[in-house]
Backbone as a printed PyTorch tensor [residue, N CA C, xyz], in Angstrom:
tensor([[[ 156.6700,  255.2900, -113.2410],
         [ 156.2590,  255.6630, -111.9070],
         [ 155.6100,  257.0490, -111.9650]],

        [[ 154.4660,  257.2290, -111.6320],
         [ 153.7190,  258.7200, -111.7990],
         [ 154.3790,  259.4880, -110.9680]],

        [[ 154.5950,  258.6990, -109.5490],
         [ 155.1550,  260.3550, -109.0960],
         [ 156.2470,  261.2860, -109.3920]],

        [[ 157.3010,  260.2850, -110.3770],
         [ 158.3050,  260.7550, -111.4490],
         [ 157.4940,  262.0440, -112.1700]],

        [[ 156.4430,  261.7170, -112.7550],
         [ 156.1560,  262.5180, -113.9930],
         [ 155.2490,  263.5510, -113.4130]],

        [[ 154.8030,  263.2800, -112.6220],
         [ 154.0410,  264.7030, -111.2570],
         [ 155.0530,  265.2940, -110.4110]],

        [[ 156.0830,  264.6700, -110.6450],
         [ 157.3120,  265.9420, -109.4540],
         [ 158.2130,  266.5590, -110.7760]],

        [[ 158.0600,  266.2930, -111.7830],
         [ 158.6840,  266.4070, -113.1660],
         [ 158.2140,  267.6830, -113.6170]],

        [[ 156.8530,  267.9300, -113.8030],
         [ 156.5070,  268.3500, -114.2790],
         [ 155.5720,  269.8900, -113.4210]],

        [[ 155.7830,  269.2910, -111.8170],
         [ 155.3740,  270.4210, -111.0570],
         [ 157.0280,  271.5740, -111.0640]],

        [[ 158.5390,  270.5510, -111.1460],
         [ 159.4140,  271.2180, -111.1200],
         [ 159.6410,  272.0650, -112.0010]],

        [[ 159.4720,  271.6590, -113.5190],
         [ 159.1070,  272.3950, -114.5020],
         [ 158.5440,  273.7720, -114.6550]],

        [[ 157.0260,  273.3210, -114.1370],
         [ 156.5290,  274.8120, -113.4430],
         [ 156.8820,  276.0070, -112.7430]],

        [[ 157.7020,  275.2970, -111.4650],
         [ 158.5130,  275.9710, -110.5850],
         [ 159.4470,  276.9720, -111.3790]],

        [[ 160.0270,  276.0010, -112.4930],
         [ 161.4980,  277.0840, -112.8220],
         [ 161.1020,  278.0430, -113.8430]],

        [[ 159.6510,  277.1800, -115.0650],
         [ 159.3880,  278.0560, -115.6580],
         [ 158.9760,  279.7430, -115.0930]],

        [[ 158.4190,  279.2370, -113.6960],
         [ 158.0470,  280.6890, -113.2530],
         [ 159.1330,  281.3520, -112.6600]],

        [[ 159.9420,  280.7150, -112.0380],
         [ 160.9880,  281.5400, -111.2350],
         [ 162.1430,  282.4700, -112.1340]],

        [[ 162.1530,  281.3320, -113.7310],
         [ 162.3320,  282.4800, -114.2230],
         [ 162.1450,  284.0840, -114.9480]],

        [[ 161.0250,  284.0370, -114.7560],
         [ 160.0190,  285.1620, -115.1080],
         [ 160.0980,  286.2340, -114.0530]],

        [[ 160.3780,  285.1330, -112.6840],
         [ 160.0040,  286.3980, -111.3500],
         [ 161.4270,  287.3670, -110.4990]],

        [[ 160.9300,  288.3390, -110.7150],
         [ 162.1430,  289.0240, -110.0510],
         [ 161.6090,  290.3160, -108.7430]],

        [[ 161.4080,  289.7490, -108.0680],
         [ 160.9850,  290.6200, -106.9750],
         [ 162.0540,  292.0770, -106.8440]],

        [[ 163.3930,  291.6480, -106.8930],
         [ 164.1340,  293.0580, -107.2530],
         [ 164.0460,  294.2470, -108.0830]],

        [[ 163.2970,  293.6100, -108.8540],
         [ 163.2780,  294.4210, -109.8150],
         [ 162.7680,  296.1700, -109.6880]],

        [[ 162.9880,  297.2950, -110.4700],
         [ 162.7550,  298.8130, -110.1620],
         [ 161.1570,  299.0220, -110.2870]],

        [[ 161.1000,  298.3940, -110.9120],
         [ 159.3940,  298.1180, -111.3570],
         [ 158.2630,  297.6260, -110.4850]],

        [[ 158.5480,  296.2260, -109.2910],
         [ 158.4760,  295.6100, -108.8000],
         [ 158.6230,  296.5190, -107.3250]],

        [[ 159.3660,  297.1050, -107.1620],
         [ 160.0470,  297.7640, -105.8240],
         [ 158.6750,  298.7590, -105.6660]],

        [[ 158.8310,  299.5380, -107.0290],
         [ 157.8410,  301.0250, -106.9320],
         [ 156.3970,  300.7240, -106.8740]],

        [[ 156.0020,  299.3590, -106.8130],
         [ 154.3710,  299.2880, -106.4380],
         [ 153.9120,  299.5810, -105.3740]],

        [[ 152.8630,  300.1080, -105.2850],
         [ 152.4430,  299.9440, -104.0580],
         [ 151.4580,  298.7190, -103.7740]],

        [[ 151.7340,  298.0060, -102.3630],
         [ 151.4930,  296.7270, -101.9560],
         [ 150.9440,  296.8530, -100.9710]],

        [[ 149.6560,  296.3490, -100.7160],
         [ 148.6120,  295.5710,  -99.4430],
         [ 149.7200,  296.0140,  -98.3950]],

        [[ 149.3200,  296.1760,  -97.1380],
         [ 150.0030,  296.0260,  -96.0370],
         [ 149.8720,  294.4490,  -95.2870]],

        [[ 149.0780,  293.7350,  -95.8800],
         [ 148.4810,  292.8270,  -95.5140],
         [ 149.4540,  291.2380,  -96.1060]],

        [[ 150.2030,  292.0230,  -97.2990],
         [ 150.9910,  291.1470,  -98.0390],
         [ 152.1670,  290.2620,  -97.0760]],

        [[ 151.9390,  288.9390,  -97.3690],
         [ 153.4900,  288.4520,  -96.9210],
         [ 154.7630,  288.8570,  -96.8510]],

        [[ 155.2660,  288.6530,  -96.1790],
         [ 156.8290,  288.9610,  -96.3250],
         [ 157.3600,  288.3490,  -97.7150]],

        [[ 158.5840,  288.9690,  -98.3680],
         [ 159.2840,  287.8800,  -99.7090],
         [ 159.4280,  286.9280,  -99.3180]],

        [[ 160.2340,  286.4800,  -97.9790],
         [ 160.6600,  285.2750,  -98.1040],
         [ 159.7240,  284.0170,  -98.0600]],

        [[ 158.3880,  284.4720,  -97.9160],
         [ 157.1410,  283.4510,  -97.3540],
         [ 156.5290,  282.7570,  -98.6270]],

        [[ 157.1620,  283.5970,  -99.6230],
         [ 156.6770,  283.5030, -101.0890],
         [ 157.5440,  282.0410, -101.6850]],

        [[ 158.5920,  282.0450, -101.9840],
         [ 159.0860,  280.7890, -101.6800],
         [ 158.9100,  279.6270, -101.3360]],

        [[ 158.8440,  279.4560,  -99.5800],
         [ 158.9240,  278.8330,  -98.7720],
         [ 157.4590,  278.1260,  -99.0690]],

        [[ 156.6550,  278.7260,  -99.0750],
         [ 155.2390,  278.4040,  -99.5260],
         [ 154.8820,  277.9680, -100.0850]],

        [[ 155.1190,  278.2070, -101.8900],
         [ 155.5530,  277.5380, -103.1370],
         [ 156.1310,  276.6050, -103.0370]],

        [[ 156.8430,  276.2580, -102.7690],
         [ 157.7320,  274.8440, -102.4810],
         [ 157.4710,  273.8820, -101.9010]],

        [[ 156.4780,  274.1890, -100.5950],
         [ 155.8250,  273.3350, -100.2010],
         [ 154.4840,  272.7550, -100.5060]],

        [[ 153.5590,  273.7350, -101.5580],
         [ 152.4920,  273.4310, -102.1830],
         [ 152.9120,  272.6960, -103.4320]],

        [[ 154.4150,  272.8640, -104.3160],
         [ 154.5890,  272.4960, -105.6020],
         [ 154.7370,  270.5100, -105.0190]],

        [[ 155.3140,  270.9580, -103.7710],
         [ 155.8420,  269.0400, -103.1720],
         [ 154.1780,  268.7330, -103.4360]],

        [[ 153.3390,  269.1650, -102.4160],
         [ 151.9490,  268.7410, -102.2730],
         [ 151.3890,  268.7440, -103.3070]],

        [[ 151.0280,  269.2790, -104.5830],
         [ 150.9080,  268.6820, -105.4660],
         [ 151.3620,  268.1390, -106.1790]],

        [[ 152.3180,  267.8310, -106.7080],
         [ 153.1110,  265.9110, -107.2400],
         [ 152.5820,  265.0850, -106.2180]],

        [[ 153.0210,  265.1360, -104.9590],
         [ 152.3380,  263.8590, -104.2070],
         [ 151.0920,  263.8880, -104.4720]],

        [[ 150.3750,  264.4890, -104.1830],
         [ 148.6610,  264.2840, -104.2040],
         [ 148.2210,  263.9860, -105.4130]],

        [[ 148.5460,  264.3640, -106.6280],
         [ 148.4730,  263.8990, -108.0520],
         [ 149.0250,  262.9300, -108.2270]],

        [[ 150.0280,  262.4210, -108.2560],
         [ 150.3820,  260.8030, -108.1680],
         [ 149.7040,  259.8570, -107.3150]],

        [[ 149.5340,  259.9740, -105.8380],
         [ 148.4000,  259.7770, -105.1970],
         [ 147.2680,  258.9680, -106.0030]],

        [[ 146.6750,  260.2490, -105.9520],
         [ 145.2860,  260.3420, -106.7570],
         [ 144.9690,  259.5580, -107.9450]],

        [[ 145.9590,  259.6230, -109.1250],
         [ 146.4840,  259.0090, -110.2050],
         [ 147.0060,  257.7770, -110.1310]],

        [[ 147.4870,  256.9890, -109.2950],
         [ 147.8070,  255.5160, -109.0630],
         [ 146.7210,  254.9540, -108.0720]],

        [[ 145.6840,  255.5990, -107.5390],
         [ 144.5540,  255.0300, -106.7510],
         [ 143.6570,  254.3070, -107.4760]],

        [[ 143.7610,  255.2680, -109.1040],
         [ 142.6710,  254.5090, -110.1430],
         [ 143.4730,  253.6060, -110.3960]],

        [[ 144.1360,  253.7590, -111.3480],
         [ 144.8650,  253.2710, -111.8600],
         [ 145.3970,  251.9450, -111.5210]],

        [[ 145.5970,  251.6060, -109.9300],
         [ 145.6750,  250.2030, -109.3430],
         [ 144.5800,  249.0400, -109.7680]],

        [[ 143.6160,  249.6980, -109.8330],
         [ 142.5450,  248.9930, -109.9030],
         [ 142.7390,  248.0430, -111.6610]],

        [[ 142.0970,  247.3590, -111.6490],
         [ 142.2040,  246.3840, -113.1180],
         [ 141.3610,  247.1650, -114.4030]],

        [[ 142.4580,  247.8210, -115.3750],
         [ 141.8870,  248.1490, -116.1630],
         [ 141.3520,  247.6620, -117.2900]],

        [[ 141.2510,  246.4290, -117.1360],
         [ 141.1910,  245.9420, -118.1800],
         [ 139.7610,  245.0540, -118.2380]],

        [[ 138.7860,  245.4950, -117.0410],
         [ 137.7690,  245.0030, -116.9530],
         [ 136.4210,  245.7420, -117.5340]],

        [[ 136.8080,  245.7840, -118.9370],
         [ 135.7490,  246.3410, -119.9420],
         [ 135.6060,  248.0880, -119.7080]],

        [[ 134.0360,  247.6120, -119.7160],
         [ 133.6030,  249.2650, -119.4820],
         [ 134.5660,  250.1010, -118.4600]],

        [[ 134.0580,  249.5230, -117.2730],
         [ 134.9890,  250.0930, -116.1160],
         [ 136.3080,  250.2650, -116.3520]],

        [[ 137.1670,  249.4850, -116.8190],
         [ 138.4400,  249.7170, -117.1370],
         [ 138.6560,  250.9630, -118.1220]],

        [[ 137.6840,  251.1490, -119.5710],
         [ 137.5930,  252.5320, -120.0510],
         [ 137.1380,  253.8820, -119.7920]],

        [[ 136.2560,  253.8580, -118.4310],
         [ 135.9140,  254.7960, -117.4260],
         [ 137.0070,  254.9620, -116.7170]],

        [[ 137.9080,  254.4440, -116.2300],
         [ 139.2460,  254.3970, -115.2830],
         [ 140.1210,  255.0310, -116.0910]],

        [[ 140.2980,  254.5560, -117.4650],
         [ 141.2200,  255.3670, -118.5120],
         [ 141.1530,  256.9740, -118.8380]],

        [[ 139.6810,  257.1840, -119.2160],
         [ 139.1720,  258.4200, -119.6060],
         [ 139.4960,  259.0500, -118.4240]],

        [[ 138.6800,  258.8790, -117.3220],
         [ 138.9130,  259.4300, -115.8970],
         [ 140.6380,  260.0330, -115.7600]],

        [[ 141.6690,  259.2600, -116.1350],
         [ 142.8690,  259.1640, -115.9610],
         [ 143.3830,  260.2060, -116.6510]],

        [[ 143.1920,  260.1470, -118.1020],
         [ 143.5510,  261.2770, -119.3400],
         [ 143.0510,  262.6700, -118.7010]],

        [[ 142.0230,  262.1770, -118.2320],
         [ 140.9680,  263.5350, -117.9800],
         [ 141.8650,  264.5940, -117.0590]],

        [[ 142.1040,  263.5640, -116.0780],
         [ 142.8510,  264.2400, -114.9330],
         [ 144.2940,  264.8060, -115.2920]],

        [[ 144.8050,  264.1690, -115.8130],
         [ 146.5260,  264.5460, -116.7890],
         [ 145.9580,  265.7430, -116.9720]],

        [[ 145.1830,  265.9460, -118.0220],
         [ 144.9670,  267.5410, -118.7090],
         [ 144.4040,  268.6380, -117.8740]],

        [[ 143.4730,  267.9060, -117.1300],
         [ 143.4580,  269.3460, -115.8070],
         [ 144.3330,  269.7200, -115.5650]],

        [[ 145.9610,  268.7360, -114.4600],
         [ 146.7580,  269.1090, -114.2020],
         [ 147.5610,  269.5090, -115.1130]],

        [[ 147.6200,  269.1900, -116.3050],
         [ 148.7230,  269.9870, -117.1880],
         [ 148.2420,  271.3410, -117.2540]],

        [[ 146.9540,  271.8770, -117.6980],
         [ 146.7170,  272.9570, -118.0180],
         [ 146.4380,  273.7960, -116.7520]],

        [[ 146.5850,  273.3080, -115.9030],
         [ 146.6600,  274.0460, -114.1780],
         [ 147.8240,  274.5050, -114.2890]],

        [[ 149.2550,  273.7910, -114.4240],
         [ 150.5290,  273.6600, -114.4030],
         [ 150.8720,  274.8500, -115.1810]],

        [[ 150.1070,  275.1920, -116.1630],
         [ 150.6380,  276.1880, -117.3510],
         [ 150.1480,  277.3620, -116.7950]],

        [[ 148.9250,  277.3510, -116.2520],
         [ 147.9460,  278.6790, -115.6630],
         [ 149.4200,  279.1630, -114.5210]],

        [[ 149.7590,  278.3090, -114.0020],
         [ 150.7480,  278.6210, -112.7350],
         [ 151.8170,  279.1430, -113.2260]],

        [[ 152.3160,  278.5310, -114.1430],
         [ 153.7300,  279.3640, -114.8480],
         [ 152.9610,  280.4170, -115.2680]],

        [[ 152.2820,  280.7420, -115.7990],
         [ 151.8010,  281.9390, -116.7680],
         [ 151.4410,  283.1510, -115.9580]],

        [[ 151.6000,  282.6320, -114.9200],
         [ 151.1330,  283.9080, -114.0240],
         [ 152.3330,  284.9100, -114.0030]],

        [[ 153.4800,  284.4650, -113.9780],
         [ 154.8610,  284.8880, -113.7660],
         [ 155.4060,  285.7170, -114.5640]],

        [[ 154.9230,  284.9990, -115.5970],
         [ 155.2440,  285.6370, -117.1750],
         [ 153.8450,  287.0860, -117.2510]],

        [[ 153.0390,  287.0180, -117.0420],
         [ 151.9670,  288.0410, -117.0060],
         [ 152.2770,  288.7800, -116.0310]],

        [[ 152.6720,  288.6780, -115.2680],
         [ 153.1510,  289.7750, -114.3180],
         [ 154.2680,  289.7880, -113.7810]],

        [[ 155.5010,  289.3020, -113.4890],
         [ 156.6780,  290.1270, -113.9410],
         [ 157.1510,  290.3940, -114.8710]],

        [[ 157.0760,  289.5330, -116.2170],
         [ 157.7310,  290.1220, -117.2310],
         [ 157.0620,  290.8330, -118.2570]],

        [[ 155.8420,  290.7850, -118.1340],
         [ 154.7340,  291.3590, -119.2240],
         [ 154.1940,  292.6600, -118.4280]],

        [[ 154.2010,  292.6430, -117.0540],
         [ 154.0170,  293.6910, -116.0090],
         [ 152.8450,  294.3140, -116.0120]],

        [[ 151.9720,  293.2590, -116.1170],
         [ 150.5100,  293.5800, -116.5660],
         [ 149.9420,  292.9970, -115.1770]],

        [[ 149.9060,  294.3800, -114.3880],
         [ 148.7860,  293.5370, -113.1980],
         [ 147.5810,  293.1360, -113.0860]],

        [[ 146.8270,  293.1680, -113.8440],
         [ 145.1930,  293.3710, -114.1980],
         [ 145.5210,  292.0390, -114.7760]],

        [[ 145.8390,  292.1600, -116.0000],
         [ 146.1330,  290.8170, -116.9080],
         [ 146.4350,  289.8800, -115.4420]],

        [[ 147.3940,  289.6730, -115.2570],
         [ 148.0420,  288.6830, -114.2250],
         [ 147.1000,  288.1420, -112.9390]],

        [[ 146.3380,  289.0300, -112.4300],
         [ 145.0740,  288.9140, -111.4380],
         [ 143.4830,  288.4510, -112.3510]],

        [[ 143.6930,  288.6960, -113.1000],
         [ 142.8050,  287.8540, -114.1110],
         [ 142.9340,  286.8850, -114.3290]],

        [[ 143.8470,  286.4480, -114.6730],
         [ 144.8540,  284.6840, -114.9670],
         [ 144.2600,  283.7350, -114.1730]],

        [[ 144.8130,  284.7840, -112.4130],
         [ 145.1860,  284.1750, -111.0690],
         [ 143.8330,  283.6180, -110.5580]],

        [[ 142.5790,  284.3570, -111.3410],
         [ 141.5750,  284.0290, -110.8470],
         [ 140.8070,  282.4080, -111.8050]],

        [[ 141.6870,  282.2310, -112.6710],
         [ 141.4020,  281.4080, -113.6610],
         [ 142.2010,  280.1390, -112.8490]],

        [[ 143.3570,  280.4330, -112.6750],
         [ 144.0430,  279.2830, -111.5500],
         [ 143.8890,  279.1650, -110.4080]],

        [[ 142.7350,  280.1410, -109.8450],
         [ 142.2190,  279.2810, -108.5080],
         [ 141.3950,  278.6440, -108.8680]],

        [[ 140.5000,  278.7260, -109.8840],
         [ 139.0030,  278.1160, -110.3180],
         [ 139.6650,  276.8350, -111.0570]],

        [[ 140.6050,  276.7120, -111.3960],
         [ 140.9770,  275.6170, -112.1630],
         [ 141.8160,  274.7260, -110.9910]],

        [[ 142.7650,  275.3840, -109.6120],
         [ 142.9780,  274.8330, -108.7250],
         [ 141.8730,  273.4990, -107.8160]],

        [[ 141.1350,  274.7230, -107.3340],
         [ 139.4980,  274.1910, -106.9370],
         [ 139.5100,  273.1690, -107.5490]],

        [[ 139.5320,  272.9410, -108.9580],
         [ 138.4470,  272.0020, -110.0310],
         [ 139.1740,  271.1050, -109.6060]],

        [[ 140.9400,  271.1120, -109.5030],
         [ 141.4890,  270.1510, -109.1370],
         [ 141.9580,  269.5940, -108.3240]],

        [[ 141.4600,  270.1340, -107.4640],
         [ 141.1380,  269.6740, -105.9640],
         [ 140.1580,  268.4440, -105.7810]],

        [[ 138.3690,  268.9230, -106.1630],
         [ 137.6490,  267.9010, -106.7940],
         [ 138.1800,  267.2780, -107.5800]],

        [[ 138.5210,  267.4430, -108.9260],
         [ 138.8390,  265.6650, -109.2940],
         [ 139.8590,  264.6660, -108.1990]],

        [[ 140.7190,  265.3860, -107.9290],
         [ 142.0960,  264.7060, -107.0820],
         [ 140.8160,  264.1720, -105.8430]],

        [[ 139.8210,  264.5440, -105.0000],
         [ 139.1900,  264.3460, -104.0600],
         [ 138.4020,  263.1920, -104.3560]],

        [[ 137.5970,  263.1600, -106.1690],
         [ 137.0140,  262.1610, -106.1750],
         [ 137.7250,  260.9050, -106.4880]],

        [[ 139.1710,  261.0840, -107.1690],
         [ 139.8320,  259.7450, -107.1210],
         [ 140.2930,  259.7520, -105.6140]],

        [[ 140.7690,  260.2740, -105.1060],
         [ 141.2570,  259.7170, -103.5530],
         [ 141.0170,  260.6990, -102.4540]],

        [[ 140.1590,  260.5050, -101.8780],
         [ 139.5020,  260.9520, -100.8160],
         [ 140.9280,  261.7820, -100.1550]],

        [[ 141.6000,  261.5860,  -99.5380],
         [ 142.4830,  262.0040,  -98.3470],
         [ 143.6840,  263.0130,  -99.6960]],

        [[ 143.6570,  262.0020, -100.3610],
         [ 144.7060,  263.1160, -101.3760],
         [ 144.1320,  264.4830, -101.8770]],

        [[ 142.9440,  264.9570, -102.2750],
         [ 142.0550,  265.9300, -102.2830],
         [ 142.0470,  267.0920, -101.3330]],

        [[ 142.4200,  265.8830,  -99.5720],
         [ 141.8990,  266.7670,  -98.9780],
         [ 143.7030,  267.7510,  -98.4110]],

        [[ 144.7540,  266.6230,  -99.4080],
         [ 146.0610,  267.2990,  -98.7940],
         [ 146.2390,  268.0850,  -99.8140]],

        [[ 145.6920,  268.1720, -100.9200],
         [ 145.9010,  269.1220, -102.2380],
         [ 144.5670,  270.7420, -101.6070]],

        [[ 144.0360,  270.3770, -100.8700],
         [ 143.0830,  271.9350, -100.7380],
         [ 144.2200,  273.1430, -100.2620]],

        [[ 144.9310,  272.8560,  -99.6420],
         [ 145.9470,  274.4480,  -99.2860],
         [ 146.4200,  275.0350, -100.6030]],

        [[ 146.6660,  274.3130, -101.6470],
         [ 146.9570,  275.1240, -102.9560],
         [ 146.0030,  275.3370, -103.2480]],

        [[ 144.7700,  275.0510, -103.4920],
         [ 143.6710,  275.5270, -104.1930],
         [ 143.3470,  277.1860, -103.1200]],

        [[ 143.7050,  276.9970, -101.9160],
         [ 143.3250,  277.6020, -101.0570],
         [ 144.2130,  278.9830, -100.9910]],

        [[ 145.5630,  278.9990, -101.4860],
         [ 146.8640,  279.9050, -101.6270],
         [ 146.7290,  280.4640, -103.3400]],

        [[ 145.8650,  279.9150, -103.8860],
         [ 145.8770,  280.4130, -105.2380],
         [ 144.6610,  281.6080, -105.2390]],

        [[ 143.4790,  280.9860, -104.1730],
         [ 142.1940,  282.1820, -104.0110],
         [ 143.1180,  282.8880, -103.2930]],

        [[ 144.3120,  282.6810, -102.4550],
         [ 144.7740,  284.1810, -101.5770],
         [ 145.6160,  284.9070, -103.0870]],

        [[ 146.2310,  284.2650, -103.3020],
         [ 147.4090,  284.7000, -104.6830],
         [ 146.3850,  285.8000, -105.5230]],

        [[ 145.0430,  285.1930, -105.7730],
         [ 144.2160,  286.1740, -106.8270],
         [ 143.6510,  287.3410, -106.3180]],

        [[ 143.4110,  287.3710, -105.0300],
         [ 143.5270,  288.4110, -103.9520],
         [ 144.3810,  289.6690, -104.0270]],

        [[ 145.4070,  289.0690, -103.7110],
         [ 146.2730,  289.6190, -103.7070],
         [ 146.7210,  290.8250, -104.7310]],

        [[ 147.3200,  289.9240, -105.9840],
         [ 147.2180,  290.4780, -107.1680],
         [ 146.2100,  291.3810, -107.5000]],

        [[ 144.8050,  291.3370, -107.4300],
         [ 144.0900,  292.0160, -107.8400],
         [ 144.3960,  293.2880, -106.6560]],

        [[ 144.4870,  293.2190, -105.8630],
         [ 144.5920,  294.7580, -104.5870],
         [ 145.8720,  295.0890, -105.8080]],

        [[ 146.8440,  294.6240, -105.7500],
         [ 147.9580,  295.0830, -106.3690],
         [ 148.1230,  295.7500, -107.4490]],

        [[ 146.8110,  295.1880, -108.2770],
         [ 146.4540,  296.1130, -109.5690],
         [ 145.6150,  297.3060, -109.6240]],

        [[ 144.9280,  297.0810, -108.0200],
         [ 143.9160,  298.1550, -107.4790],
         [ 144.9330,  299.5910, -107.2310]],

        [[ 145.7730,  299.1100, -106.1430],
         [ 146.5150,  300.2770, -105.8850],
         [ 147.5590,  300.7250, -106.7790]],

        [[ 147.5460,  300.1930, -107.6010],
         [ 148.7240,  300.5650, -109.2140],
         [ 147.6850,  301.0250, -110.1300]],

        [[ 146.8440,  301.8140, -110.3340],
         [ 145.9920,  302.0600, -111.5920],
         [ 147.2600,  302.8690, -112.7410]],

        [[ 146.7600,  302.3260, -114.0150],
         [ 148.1190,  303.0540, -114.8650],
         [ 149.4670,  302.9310, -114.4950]],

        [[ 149.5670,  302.1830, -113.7190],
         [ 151.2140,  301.2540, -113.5770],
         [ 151.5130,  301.3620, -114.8400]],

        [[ 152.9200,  302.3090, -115.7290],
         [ 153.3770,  301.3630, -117.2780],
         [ 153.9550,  300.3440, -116.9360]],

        [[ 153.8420,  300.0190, -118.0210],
         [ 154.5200,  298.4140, -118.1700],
         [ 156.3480,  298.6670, -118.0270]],

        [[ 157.1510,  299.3570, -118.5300],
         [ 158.4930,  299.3990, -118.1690],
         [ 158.5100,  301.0810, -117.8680]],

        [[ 159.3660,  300.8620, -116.3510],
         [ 160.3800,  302.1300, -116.1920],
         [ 160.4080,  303.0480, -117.0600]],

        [[ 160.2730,  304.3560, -116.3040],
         [ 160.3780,  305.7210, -118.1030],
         [ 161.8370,  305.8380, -117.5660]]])
């Protein structure tokens, strides 16, 4: 069942990053931050509801082809490729998303990390379009993450703006 292996593997993501992230942290506290920034708790709440929206919309998307008869030659190996194709976007989206966590809370590299972020909206986007061209309506419920990842790279980057020479750990 795909949406097994798309809620599997978005959860994955989730924890890989959550464990990386520590908003408490002394390091974390002493930045200076956008006034414009969310509240903590929105950070979460947000995430959680984009990580649901994408497993659904990728499973979605991914059993729309996939219904269809693959086994009708050409078309059926266009349906396949198409299929693989899409796995590896989303896997390597999936990794851009954890990696952000790890680049900037625990590596504490804001520049690095807003650099990433801008790599996982552009790779969000991308997968937005593919998810859009296999299923129209699933595309269009997957755009708020593509859409929270251009705010996320935003963000980050002000964050690295107003931190110039941030060290990396506490003196």
């Amino acid at each position: 069942m795909t949406v097994l292996w798309t809620a599997a593997a978005t959860a994955a993501t989730a924890a890989a990053g959550g464990v990386a992230t520590d908003p408490d942290s002394r390091w974390y506290q002493r930045l200076r931050k956008p006034g414009w920034q969310p509240p903590a708790l929105a950070f979460p709440v947000v995430w959680t509801a984009l990580y649901a929206d994408l497993a659904m919309s990728s499973a979605v998307a991914l059993d729309s082809r996939e219904a269809g008869d693959a086994s009708d030659g050409q078309n059926g190996q266009d349906r396949r490729r198409e299929i693989r194709i899409y796995q590896g976007a989303l896997a390597a989206n999936l990794i851009l998303n954890a990696g952000w966590s790890w680049l900037f809370w625990r590596s504490r590299r804001p520049w690095l990390a807003a650099a990433e972020c801008a790599v996982l909206a552009a790779s969000s986007a991308d997968l937005v379009r593919r998810t859009h061209h296999l299923n129209r309506g699933a595309g269009v419920a997957l755009a708020p993450y593509a859409a929270w990842c251009g705010f996320a790279t935003v963000l980050s980057t002000a964050i690295a703006r107003l931190n110039p020479g941030t060290p990396a750990r506490p003196q």
